[in-house]
Biotite code that builds the C-alpha atoms (Angstrom):
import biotite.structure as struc

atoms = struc.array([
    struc.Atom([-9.542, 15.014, 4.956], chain_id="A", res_id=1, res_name="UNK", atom_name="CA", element="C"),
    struc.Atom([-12.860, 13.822, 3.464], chain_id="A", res_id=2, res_name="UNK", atom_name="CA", element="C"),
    struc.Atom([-11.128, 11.435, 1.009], chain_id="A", res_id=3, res_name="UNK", atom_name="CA", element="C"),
    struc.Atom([-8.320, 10.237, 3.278], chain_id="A", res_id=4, res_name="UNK", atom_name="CA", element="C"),
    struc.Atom([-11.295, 9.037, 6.068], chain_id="A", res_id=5, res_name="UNK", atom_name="CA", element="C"),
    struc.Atom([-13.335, 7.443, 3.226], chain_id="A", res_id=6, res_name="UNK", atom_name="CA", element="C"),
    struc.Atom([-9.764, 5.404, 1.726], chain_id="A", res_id=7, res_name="UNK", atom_name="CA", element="C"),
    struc.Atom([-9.515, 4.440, 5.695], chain_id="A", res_id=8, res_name="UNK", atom_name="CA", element="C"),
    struc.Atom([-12.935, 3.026, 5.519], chain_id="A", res_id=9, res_name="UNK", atom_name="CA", element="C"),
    struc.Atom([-13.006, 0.907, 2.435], chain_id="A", res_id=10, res_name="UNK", atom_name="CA", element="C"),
    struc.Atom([-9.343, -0.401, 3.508], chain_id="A", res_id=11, res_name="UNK", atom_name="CA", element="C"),
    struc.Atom([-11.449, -1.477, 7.219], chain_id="A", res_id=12, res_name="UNK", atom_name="CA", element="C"),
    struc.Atom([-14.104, -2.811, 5.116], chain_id="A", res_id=13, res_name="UNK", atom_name="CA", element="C"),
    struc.Atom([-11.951, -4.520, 2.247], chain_id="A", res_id=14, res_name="UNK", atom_name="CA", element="C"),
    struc.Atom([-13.086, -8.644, 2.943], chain_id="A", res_id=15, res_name="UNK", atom_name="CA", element="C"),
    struc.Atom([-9.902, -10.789, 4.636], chain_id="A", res_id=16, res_name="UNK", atom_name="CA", element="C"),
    struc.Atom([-8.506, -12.920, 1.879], chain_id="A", res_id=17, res_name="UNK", atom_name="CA", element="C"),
    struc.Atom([-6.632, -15.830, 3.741], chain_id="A", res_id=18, res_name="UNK", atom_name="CA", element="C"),
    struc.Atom([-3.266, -16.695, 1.923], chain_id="A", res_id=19, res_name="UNK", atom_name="CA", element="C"),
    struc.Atom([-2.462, -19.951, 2.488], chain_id="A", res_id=20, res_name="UNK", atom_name="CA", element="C"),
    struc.Atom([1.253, -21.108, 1.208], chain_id="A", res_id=21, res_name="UNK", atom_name="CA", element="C"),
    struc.Atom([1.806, -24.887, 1.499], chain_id="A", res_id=22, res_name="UNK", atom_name="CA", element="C"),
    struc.Atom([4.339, -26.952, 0.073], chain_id="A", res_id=23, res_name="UNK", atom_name="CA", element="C"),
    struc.Atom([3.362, -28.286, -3.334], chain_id="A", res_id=24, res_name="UNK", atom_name="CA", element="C"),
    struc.Atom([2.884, -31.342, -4.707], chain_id="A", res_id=25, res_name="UNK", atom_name="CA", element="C"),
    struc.Atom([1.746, -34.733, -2.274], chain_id="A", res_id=26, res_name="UNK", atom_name="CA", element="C"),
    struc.Atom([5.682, -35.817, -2.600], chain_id="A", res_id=27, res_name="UNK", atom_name="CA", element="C"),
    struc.Atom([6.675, -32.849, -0.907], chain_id="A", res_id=28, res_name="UNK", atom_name="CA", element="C"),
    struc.Atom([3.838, -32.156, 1.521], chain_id="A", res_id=29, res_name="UNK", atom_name="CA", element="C"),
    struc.Atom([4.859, -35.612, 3.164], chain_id="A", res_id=30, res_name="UNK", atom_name="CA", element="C"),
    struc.Atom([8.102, -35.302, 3.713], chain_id="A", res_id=31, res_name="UNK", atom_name="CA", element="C"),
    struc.Atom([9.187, -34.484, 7.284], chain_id="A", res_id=32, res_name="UNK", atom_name="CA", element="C"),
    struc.Atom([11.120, -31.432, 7.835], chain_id="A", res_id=33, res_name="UNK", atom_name="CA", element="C"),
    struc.Atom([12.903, -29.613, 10.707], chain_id="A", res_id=34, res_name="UNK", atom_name="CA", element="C"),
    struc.Atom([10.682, -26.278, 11.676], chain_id="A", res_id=35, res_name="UNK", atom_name="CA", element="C"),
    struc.Atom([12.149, -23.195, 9.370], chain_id="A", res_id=36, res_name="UNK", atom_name="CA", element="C"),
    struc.Atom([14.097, -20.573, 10.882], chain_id="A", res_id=37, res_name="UNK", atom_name="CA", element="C"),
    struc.Atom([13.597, -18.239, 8.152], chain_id="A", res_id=38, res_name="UNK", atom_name="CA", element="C"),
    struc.Atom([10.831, -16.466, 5.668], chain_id="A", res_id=39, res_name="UNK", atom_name="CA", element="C"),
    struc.Atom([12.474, -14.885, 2.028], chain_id="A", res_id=40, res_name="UNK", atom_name="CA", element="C"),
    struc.Atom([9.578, -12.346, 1.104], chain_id="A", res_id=41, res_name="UNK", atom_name="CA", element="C"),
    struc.Atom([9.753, -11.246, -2.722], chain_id="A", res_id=42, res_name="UNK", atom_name="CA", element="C"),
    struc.Atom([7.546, -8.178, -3.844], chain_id="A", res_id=43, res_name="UNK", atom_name="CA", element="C"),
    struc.Atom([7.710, -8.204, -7.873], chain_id="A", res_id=44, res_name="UNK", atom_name="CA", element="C"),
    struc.Atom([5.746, -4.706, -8.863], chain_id="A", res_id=45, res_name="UNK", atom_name="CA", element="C"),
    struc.Atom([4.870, -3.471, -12.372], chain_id="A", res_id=46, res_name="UNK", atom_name="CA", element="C"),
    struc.Atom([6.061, 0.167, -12.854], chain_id="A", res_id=47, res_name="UNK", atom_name="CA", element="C"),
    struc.Atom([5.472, 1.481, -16.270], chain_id="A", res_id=48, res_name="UNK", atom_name="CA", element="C"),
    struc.Atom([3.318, 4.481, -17.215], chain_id="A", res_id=49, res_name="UNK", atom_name="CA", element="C"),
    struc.Atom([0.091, 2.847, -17.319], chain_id="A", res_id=50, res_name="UNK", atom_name="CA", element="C"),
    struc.Atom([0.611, 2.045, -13.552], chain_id="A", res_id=51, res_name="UNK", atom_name="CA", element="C"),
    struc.Atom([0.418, 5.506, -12.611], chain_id="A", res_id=52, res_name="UNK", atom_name="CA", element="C"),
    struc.Atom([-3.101, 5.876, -10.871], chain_id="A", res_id=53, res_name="UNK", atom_name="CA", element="C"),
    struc.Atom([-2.040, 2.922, -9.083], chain_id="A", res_id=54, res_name="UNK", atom_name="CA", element="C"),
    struc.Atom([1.664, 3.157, -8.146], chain_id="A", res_id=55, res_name="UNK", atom_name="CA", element="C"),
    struc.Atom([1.382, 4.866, -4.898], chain_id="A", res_id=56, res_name="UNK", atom_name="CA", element="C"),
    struc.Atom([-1.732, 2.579, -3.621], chain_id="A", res_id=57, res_name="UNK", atom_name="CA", element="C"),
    struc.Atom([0.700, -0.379, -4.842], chain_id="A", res_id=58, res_name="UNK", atom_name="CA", element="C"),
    struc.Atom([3.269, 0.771, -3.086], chain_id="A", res_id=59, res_name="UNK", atom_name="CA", element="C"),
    struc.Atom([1.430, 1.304, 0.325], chain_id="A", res_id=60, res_name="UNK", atom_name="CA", element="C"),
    struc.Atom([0.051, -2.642, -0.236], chain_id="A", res_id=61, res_name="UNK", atom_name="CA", element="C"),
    struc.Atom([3.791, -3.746, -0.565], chain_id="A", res_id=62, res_name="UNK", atom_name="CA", element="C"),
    struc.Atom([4.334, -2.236, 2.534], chain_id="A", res_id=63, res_name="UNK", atom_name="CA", element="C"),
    struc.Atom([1.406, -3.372, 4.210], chain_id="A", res_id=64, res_name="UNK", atom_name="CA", element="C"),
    struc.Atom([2.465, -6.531, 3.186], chain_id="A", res_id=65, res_name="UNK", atom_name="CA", element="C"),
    struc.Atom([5.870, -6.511, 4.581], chain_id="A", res_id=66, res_name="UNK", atom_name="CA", element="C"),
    struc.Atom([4.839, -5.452, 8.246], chain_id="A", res_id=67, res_name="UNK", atom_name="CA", element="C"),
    struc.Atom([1.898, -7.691, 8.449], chain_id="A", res_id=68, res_name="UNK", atom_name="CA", element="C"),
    struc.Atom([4.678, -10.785, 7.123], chain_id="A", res_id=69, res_name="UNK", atom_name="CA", element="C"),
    struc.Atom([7.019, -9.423, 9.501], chain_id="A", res_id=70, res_name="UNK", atom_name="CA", element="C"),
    struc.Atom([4.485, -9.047, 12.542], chain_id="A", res_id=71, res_name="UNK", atom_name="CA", element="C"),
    struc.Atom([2.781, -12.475, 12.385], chain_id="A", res_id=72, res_name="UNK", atom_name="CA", element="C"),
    struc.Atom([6.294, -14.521, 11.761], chain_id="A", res_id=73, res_name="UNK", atom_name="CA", element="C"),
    struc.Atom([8.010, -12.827, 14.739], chain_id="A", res_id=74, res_name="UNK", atom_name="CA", element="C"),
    struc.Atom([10.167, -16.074, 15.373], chain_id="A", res_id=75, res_name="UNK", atom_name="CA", element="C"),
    struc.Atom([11.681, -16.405, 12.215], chain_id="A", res_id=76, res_name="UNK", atom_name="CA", element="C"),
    struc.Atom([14.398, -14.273, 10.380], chain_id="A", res_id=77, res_name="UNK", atom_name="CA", element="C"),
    struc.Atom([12.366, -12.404, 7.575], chain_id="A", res_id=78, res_name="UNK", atom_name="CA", element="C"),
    struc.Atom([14.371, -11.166, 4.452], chain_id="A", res_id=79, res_name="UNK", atom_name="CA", element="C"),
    struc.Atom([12.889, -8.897, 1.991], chain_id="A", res_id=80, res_name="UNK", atom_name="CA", element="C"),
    struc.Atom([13.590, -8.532, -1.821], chain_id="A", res_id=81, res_name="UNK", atom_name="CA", element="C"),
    struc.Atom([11.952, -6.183, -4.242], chain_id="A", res_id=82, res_name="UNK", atom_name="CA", element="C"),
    struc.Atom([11.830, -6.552, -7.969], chain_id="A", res_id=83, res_name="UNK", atom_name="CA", element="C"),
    struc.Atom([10.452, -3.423, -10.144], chain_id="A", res_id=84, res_name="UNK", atom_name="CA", element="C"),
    struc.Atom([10.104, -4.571, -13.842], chain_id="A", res_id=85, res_name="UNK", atom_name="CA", element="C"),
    struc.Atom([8.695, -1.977, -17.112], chain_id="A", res_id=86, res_name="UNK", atom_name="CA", element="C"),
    struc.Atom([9.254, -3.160, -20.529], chain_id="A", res_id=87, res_name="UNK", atom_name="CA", element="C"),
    struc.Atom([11.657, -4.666, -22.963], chain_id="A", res_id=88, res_name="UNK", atom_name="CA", element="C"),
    struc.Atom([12.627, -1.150, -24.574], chain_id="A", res_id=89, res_name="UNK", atom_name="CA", element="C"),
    struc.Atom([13.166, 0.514, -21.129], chain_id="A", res_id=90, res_name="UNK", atom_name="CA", element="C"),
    struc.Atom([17.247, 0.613, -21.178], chain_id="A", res_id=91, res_name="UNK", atom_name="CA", element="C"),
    struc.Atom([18.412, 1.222, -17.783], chain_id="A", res_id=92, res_name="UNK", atom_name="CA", element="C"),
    struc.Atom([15.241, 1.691, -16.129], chain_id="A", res_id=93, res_name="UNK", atom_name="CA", element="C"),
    struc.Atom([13.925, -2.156, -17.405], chain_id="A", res_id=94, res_name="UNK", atom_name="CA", element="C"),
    struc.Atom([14.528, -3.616, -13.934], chain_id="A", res_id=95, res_name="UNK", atom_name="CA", element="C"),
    struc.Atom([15.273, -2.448, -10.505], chain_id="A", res_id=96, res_name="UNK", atom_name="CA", element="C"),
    struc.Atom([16.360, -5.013, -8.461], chain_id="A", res_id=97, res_name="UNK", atom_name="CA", element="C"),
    struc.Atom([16.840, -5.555, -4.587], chain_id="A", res_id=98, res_name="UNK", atom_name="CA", element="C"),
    struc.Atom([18.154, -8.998, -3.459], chain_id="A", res_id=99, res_name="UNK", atom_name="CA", element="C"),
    struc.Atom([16.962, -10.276, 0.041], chain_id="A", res_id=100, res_name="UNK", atom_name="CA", element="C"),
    struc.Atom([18.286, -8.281, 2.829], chain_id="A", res_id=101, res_name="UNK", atom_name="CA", element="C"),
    struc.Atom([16.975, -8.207, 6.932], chain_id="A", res_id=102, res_name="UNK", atom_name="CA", element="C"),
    struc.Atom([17.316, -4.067, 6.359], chain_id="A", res_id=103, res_name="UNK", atom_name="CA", element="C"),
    struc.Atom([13.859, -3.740, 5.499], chain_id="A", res_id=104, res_name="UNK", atom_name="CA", element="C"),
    struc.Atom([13.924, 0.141, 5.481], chain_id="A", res_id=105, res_name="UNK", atom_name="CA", element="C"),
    struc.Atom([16.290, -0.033, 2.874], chain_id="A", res_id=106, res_name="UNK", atom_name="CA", element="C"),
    struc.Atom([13.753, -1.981, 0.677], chain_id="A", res_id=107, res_name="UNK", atom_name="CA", element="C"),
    struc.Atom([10.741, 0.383, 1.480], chain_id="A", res_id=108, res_name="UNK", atom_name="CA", element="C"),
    struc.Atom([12.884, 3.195, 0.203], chain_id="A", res_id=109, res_name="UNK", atom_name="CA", element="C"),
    struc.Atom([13.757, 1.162, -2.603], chain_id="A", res_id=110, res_name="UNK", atom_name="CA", element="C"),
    struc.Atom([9.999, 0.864, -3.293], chain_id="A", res_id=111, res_name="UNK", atom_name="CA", element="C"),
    struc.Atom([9.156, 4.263, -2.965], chain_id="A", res_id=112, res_name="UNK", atom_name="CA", element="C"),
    struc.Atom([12.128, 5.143, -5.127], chain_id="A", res_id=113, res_name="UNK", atom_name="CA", element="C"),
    struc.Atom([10.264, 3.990, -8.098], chain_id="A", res_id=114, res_name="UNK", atom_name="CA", element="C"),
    struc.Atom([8.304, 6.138, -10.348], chain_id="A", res_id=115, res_name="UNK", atom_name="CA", element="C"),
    struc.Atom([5.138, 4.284, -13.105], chain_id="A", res_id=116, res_name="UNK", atom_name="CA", element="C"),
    struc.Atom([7.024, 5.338, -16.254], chain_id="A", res_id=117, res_name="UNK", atom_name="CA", element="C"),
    struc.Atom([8.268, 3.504, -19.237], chain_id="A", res_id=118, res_name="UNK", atom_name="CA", element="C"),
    struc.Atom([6.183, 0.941, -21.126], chain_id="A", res_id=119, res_name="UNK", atom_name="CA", element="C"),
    struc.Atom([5.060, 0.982, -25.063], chain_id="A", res_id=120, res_name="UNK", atom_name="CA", element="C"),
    struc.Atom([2.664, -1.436, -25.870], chain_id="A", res_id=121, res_name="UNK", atom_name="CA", element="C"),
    struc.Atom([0.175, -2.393, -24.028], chain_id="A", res_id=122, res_name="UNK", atom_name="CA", element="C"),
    struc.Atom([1.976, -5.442, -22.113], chain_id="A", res_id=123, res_name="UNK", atom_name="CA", element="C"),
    struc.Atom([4.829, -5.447, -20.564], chain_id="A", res_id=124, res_name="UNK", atom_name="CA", element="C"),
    struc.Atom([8.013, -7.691, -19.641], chain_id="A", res_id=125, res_name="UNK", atom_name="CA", element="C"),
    struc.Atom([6.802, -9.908, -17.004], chain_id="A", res_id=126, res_name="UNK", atom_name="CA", element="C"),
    struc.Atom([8.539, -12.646, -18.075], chain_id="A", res_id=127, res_name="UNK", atom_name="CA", element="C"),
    struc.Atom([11.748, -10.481, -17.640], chain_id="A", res_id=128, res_name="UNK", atom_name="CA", element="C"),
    struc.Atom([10.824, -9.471, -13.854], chain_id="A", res_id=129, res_name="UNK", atom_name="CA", element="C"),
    struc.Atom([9.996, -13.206, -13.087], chain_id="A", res_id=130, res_name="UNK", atom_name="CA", element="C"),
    struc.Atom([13.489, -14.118, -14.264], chain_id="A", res_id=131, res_name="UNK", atom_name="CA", element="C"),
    struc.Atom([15.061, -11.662, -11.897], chain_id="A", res_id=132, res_name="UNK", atom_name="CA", element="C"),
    struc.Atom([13.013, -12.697, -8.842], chain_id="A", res_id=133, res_name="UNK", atom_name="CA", element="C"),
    struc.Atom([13.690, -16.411, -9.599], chain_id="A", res_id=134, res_name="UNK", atom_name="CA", element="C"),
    struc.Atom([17.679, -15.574, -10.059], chain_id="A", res_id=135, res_name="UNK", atom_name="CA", element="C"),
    struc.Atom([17.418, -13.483, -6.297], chain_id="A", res_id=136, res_name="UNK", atom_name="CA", element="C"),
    struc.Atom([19.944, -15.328, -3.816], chain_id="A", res_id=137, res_name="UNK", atom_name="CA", element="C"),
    struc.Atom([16.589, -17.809, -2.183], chain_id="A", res_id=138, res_name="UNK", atom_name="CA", element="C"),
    struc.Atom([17.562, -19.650, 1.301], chain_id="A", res_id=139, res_name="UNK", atom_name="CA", element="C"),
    struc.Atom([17.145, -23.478, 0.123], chain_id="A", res_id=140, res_name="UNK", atom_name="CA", element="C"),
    struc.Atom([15.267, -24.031, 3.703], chain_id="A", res_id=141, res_name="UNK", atom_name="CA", element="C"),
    struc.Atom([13.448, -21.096, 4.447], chain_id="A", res_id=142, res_name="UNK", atom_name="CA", element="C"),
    struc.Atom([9.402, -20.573, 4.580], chain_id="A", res_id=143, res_name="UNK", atom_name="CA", element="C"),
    struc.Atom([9.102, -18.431, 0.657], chain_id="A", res_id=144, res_name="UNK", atom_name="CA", element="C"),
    struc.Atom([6.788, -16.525, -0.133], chain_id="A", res_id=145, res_name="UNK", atom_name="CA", element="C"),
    struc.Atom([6.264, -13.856, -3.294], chain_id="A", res_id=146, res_name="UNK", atom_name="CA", element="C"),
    struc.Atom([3.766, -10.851, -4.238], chain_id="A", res_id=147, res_name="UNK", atom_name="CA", element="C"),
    struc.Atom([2.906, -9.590, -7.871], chain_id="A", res_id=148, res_name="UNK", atom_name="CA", element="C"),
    struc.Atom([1.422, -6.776, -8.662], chain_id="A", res_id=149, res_name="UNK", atom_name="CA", element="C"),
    struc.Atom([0.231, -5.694, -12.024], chain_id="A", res_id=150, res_name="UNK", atom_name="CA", element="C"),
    struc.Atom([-2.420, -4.030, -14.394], chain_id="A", res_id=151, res_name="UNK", atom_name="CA", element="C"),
    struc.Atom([-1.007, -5.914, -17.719], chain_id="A", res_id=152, res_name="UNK", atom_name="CA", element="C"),
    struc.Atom([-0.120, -9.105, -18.821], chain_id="A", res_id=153, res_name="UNK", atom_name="CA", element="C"),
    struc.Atom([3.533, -10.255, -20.084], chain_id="A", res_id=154, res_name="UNK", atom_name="CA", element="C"),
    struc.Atom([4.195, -10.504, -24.014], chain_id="A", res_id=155, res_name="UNK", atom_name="CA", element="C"),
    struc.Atom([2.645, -13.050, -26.196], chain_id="A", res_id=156, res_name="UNK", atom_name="CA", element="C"),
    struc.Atom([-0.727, -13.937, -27.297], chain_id="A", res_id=157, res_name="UNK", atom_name="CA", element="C"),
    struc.Atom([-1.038, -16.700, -24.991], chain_id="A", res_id=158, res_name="UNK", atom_name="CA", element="C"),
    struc.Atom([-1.494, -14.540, -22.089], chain_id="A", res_id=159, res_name="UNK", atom_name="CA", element="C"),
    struc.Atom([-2.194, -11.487, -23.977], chain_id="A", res_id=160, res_name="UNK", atom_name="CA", element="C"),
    struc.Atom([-5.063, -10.380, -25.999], chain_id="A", res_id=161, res_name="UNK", atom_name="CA", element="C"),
    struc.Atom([-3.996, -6.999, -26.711], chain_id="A", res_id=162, res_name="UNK", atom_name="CA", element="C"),
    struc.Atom([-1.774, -4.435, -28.472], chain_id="A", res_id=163, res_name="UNK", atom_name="CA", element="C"),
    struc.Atom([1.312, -6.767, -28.470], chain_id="A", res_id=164, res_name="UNK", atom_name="CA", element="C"),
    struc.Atom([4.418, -5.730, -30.141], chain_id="A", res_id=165, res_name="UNK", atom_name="CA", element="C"),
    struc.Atom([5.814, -9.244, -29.274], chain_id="A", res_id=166, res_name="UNK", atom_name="CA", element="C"),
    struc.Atom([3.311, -11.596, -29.956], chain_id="A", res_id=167, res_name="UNK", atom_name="CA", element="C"),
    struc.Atom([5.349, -14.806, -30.577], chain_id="A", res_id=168, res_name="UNK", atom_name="CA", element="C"),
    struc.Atom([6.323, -14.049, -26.599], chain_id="A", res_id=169, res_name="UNK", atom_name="CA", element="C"),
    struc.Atom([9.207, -12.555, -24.576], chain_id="A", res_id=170, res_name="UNK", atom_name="CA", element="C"),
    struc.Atom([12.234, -11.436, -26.726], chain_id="A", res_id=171, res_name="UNK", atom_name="CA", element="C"),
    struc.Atom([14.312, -13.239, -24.228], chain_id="A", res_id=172, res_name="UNK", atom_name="CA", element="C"),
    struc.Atom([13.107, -16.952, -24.756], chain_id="A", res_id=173, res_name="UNK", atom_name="CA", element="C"),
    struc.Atom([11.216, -16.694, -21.361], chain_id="A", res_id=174, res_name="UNK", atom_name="CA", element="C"),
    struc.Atom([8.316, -18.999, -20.908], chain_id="A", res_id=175, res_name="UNK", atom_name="CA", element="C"),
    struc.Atom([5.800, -18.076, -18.070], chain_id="A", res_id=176, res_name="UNK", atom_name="CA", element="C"),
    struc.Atom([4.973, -21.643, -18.043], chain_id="A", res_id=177, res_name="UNK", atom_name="CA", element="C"),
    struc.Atom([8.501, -22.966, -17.260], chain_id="A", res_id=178, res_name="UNK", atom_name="CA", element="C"),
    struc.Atom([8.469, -19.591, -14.697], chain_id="A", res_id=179, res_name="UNK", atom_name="CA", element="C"),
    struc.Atom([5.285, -20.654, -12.961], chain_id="A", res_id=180, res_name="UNK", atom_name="CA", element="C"),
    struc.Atom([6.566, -24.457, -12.272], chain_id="A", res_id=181, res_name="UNK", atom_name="CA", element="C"),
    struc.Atom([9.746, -23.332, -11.111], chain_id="A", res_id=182, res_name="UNK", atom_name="CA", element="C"),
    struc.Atom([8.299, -20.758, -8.342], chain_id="A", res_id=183, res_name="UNK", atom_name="CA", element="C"),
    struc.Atom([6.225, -24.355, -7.559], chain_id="A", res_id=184, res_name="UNK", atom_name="CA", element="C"),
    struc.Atom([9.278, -26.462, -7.491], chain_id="A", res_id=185, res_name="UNK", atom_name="CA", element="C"),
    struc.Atom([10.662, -24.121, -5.225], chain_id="A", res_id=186, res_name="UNK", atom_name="CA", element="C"),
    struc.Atom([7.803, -24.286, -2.953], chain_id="A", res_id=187, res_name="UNK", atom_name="CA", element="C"),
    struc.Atom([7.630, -20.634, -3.468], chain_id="A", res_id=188, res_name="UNK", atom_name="CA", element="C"),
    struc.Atom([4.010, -19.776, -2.625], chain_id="A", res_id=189, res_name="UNK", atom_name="CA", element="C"),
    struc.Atom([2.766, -16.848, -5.115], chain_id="A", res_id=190, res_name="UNK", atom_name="CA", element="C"),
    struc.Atom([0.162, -14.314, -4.716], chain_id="A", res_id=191, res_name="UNK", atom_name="CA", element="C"),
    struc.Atom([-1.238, -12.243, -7.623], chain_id="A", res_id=192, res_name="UNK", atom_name="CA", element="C"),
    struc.Atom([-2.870, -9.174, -7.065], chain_id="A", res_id=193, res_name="UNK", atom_name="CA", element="C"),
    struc.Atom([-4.825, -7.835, -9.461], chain_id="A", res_id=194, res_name="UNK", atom_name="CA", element="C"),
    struc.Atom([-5.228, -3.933, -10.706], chain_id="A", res_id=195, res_name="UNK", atom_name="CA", element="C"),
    struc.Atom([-7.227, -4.503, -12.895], chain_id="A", res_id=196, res_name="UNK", atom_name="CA", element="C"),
    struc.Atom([-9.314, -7.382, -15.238], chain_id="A", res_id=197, res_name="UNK", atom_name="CA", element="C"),
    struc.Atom([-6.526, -7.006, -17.933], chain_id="A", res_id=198, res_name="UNK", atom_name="CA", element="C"),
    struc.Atom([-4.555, -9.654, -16.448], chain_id="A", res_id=199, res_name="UNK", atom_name="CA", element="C"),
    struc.Atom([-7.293, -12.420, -16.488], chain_id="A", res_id=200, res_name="UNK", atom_name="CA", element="C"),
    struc.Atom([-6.334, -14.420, -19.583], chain_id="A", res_id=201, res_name="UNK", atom_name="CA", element="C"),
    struc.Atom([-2.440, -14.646, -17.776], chain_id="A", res_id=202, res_name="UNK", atom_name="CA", element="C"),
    struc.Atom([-3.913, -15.789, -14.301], chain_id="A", res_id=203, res_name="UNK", atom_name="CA", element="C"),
    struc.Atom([-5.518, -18.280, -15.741], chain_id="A", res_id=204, res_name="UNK", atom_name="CA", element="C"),
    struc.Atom([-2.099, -19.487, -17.301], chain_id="A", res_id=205, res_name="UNK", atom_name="CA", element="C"),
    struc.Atom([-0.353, -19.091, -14.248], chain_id="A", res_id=206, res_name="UNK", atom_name="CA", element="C"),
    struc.Atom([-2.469, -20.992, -12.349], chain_id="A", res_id=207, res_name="UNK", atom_name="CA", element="C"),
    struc.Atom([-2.620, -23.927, -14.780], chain_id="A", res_id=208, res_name="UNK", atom_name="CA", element="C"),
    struc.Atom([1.168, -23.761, -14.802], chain_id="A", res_id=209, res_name="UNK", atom_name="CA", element="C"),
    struc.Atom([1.750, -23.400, -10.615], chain_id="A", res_id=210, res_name="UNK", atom_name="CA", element="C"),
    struc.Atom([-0.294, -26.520, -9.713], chain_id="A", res_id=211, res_name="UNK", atom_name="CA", element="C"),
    struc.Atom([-2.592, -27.995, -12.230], chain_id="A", res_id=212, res_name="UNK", atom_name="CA", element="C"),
    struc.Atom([-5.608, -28.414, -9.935], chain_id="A", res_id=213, res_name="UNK", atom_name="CA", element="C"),
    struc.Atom([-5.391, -24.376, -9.429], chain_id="A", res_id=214, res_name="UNK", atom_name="CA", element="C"),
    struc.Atom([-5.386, -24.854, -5.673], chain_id="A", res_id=215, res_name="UNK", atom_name="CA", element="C"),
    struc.Atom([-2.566, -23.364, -4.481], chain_id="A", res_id=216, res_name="UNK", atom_name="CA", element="C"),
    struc.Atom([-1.405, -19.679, -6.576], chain_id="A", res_id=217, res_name="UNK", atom_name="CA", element="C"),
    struc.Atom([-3.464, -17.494, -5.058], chain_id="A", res_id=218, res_name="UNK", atom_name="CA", element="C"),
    struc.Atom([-5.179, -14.224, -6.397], chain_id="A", res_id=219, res_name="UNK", atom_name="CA", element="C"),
    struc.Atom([-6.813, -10.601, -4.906], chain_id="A", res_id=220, res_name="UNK", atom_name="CA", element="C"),
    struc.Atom([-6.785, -7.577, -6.016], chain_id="A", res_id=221, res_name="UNK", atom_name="CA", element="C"),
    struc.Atom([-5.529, -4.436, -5.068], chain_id="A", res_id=222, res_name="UNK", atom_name="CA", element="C"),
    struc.Atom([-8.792, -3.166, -2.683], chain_id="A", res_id=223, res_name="UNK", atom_name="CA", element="C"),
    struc.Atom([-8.410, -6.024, -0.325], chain_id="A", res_id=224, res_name="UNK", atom_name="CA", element="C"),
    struc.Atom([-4.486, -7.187, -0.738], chain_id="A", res_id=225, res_name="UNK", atom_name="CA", element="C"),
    struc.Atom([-3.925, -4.414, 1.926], chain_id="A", res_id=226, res_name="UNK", atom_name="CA", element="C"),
    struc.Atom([-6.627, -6.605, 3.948], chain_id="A", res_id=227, res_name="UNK", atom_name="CA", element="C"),
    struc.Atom([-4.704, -10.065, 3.449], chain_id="A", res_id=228, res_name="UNK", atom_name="CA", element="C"),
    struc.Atom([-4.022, -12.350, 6.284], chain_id="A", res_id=229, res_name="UNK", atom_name="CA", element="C"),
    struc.Atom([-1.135, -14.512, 5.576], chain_id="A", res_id=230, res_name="UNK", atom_name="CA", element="C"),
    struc.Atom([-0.795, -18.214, 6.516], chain_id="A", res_id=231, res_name="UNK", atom_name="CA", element="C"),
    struc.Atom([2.464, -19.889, 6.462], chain_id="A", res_id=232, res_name="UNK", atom_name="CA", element="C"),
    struc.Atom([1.328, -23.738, 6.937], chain_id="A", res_id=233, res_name="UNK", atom_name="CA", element="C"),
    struc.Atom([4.760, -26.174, 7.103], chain_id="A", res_id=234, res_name="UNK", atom_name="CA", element="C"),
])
């Protein structure tokens, strides 16, 4: 009882990170558009071994995430997808995918279907789980808006300092560069949330790639994602 009234707490006292998701690039951010009618939300969730101490927290913030989304866009029509992703070895288990659906129970149970096991080395396939969220079924018009969270960088020394089977990158040709201008070009606003500092070297990459100045990819971490306020600005 002890612990559950002191995780209450720090969640309460967790700082407010404001999430803003504009449109990117000046081009863009001019043009005149009718109001959206509808919000894709994309959760993309690392769920290999060495996400254990965090999976269940991780999954509560994905939740968190979808009712607060849900609650403070109550005029549009909010679809949910979910994208687990382990490692490149992981067979069957390497990605769990659910494309964007209104049945939002259906996705929570998909989330809490997913146990932290798998992985090898000490990254894992990223690049893999950014390929499946950018090939989910996307409405061209809608308000879009997507949530990673992970303790370990994706393959290659670019982003990765560390125990890396894979150095020269992922097996399967995929850049995080070319991944991180596409989720721009899609006006896809992206939210990191961090487990951990492993991931630091990759953010930094990310952010270059998204928008150049850094202004609009946003990162928190895991103690106050479940504080976030989200701001859809169109």
């Amino acid at each position: 009882a002890a612990a559950a009234k002191a995780e209450k707490a720090a969640r309460a006292a967790a700082p407010k990170v404001a999430i803003k998701l504009q449109p990117v690039g000046p081009k863009k951010r001019a043009t005149k558009r009718s109001p959206p009618k509808s919000l894709d939300l994309c959760l993309i969730l690392d769920c290999t071994g060495s996400m254990f101490n965090w999976i269940h927290r991780s999954k509560d913030t994905l939740r968190e995430i979808i009712d607060h989304v849900r609650n403070t866009n109550s005029g549009l029509s909010v679809r949910v997808a979910f994208v687990a992703y382990r490692d490149v070895q992981d067979g069957k288990q390497r990605f769990s995918v659910t494309d964007f659906t209104e049945n939002i129970d259906r996705v929570k149970a998909d989330i809490d279907a997913q146990p932290a096991t798998g992985g090898g080395d000490f990254p894992e396939d990223v690049q893999g789980g950014f390929n499946q969220a950018l090939h989910l079924a996307w409405t061209k018009d809608s308000i879009k808006m997507a949530f990673h969270i992970a303790d370990a960088p994706g393959h290659g020394r670019d982003i990765c300092d560390f125990g890396d089977n894979h150095p020269g990158g992922s097996p399967d040709g995929f850049k995080i560069q070319d991944q991180m201008r596409e989720f721009a070009k899609r006006e896809i606003g992206f939210t990191f949330v961090k487990v951990n500092e492993s991931c630091n070297k990759m953010i930094k990459v990310m952010q270059e790639s998204y928008d150049p100045t850094g202004t609009y990819m946003n990162v928190t971490d895991l103690s106050h994602a479940c504080a976030t306020k989200s701001q859809a600005e169109v």
